[in-house]
C-alpha positions in Angstrom: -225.9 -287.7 -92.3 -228.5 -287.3 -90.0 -228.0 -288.5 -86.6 -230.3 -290.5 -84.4 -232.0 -289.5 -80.5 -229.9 -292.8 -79.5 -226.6 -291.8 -81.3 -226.7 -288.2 -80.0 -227.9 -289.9 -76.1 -224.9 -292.6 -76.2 -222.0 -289.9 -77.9 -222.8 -287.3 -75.7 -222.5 -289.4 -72.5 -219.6 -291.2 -74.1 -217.9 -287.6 -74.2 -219.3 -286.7 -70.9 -218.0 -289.8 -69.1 -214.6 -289.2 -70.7 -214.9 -285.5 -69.6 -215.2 -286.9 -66.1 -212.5 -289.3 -66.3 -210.2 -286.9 -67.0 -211.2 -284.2 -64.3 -211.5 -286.6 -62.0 -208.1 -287.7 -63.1 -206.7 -284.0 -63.4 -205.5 -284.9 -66.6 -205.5 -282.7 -69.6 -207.4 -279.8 -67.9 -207.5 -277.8 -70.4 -209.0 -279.7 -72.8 -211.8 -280.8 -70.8 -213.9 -277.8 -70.9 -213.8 -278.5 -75.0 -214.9 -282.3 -74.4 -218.0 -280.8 -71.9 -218.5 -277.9 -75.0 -218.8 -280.8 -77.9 -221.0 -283.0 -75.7 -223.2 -280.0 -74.7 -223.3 -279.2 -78.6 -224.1 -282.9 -79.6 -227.4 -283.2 -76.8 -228.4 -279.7 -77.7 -228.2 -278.8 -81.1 -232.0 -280.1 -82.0 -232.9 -278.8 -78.7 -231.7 -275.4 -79.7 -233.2 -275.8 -82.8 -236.8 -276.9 -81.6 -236.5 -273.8 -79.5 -236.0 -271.6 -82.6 -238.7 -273.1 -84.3 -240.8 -272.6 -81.9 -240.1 -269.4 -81.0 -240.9 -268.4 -84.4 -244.6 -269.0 -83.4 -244.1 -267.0 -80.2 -244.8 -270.4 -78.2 -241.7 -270.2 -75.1 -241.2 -274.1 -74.2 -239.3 -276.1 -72.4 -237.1 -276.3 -75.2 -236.3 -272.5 -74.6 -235.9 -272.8 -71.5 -233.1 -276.1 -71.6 -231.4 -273.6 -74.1 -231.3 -270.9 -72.2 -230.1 -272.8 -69.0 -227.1 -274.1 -71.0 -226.3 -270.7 -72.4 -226.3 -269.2 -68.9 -224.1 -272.4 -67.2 -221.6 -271.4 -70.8 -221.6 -268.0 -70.2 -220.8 -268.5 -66.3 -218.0 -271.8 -66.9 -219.9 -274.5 -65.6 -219.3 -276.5 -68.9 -220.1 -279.6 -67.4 -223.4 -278.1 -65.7 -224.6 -277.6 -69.2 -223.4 -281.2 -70.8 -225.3 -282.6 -68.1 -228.6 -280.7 -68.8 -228.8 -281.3 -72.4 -227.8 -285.0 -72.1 -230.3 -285.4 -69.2 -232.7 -283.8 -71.6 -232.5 -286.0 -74.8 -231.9 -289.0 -72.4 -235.1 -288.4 -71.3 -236.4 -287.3 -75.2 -235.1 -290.6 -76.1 -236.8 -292.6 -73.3 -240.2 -291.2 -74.0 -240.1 -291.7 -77.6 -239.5 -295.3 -76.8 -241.8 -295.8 -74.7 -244.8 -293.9 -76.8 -243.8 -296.3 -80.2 -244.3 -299.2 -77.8 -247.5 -298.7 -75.8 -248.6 -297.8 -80.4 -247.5 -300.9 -81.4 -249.0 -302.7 -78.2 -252.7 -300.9 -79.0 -252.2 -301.8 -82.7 -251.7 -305.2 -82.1 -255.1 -305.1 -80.0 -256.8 -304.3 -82.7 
């Protein structure tokens, strides 16, 4: 089942917003890290895997770089630093494919 930009934008900032809820809440603190992790997997995955596609071809893009940013925040706890990045990332993925199949459909209706 593949998923859409638009289904991995609104679960992972469904996830993330319960993540917050929670800290903020200081409820179930243990578990929140694993609700940051599962939103930070959801946003990158295809971010992650652009990077290794591209890296195959030696090209280093931004891609790369998201995925190495949410490694490092992994590696060093901030779980919710890397959630954020990767849901900020396909948020604005999502937004720009959006907006590029409307300004096509607006120039095809030109003509």
């Amino acid at each position: 089942m593949k998923i859409s930009k638009g289904q991995r934008v609104a679960a992972s900032g469904i996830i993330i917003a319960a993540g917050l809820i929670l800290m903020k809440l200081e409820l179930y603190t243990n578990k929140v890290n694993i609700i940051l992790l599962a939103a930070a997997y959801i946003a990158g995955y295809p971010i992650a895997l652009n990077a290794i596609r591209t890296a195959r071809y030696k090209i280093l893009g931004i891609d790369a770089l998201v995925t190495l940013a949410v490694i490092g925040a992994v590696l060093i706890g901030e779980n919710f630093e890397a959630a954020a990045v990767t849901f900020l990332f396909m948020l604005g993925n999502y937004l720009e494919s959006k907006t590029l199949e409307k300004t096509r459909f607006a120039i095809k209706a030109i003509f």
